[in-house]
Phi, psi and omega in degrees: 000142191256153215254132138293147190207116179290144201237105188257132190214113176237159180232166174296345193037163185214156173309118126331325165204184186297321195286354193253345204292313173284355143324288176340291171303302178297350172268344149317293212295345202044050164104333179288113184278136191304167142290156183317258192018280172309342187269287209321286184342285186317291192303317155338287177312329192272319195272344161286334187275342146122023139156302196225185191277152145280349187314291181345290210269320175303326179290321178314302190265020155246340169292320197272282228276324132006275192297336199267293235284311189291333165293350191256326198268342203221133165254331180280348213259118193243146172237133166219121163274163202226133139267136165217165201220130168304304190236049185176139171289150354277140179274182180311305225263281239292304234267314185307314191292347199273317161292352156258338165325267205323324194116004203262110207245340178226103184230179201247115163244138192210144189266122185318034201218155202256318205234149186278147170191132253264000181244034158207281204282325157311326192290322198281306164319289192307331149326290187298306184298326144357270183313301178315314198278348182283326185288315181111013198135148015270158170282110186267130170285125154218167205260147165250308170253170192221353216285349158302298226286109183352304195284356171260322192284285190309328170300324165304301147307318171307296178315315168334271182336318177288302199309313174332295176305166066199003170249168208253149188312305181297328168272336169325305214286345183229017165269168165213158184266135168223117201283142185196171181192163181338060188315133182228154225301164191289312199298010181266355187272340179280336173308337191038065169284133188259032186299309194313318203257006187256350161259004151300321183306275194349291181304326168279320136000293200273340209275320186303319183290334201265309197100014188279120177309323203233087200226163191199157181230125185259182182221138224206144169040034165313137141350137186268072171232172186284316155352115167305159171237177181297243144168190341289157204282158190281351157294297194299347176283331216266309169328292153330301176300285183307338171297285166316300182288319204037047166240180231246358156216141189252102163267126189260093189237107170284040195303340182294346173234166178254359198213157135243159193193169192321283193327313195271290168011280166232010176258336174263297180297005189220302181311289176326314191283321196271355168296305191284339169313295175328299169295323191060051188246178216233118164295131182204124157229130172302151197284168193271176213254330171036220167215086175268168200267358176279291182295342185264330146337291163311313188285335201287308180325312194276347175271352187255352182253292165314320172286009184251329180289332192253358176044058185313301217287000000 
């Protein structure tokens, strides 16, 4: 007889259509509704990226191929998966009460994002666990980082690797990697947060497999608050590099994300690109981890590693 066992998979979520997109925000915003302007900005972005995000659709389907890869690998083990969402229905609490509807008493959570930090993947955990503990159940396993795991670091390699081959040996040499995630407020470096040094691990990682030489880790799609965030942001890394280095092609690696979706899009495929236009350098960002079987591969290692810690089965 086969054991249930719930699989809570949360993500940043994005707007579905145009009509959700100032909700969308103003629950960023924490209940503060954007101004016109700021929403106009947004709705901009969504319309250079060829109208609204794929994250949606994307995500779905890596949570479906997520629950088939761990249902396929466990046999004694029936996995159901949950989507909850920070800013967007359905939320974490939606996703918790939908597992004690069902009956669901152990489930395993893990956050779409690779590296921990105690102002994104702890904020999602404690939500979710709130919730479960306000409800009376399920008992949550939750993973806070995955970004060690063979099959995500080799996805990364691979892709490297693809790109390489495709430059003539003599441009190699005046190419650069420039590895980045998410910037989040300054005040986590006082925090001794260990997000900054697990995406440095992540680049060195990935730069030791490759052999790549000439490489570098930036920071991307900081918050609009007054606070400083961290750096340096990867235009201004890209500028810097070239100045000093004068080289002549910018490899883009968004290891802090997973998808595409607005950040990647359009702070890279569009700031960046046009930044490197600008330069008259060569732009190359790699596909995103989407839910190629390498990268779902990873996910499947790291929820199969809590159930062996926790001893479900």
């Amino acid at each position: 007889m086969t054991k249930s066992i719930g699989l809570l998979v949360m993500a940043y979520g994005t707007p579905r259509s145009h009509e959700e997109i100032e909700g969308y925000y103003t629950h960023i915003r924490r209940g503060r509704k954007p101004s016109v302007e700021q929403l106009e900005e947004l709705k901009a972005r969504y319309e250079m990226i060829g109208g609204l995000s794929p994250l949606a659709a994307i995500t779905e389907k890596q949570v479906q191929a997520l629950e088939a890869a761990l249902n396929e690998q466990h046999d004694e083990l029936q996995f159901k998966a949950y989507i909850g969402l920070k800013h967007t229905s359905p939320f974490i609490e939606d996703a918790v009460q939908a597992m004690k509807q069902d009956g669901i008493e152990e489930a395993v959570s893990i956050v779409l994002t690779p590296h921990y930090s105690v102002l994104s993947v702890k904020e999602y955990h404690n939500r979710a666990l709130t919730e479960a503990d306000k409800l009376g159940g399920p008992i949550l396993y939750t993973i806070d980082s995955w970004y060690k795991e063979p099959s995500f670091i080799s996805y990364w390699v691979n892709q490297l690797n693809q790109v390489f081959s495709g430059i003539d040996k003599k441009e190699q040499e005046k190419a650069v990697v420039i590895f980045s995630a998410h910037s989040l407020p300054e005040r986590i470096l006082q925090m001794n947060d260990p997000y900054p040094n697990q995406v440095k691990e992540t680049a060195k990682m990935i730069a030791d497999h490759t052999g790549i030489k000439n490489y570098a880790v930036g920071w991307q799609s900081e918050g609009k608050s007054p606070e400083p965030w961290i750096g340096p942001d990867v235009k201004v890394l890209t500028k810097e590099l070239y100045d000093k280095k004068q080289y002549s092609t910018f490899i883009y690696c968004p290891v802090g994300f997973i998808a595409n979706h607005l950040e990647v899009l359009y702070d890279n495929d569009v700031e960046c690109k046009n930044l490197t236009e600008q330069l008259g350098v060569n732009y190359i960002r790699p596909e995103m981890p989407n839910e190629h079987v390498e990268f779902i591969h990873a996910l499947v290692q790291s929820v199969s590693k809590k159930i062996m810690e926790k001893a479900v089965i």
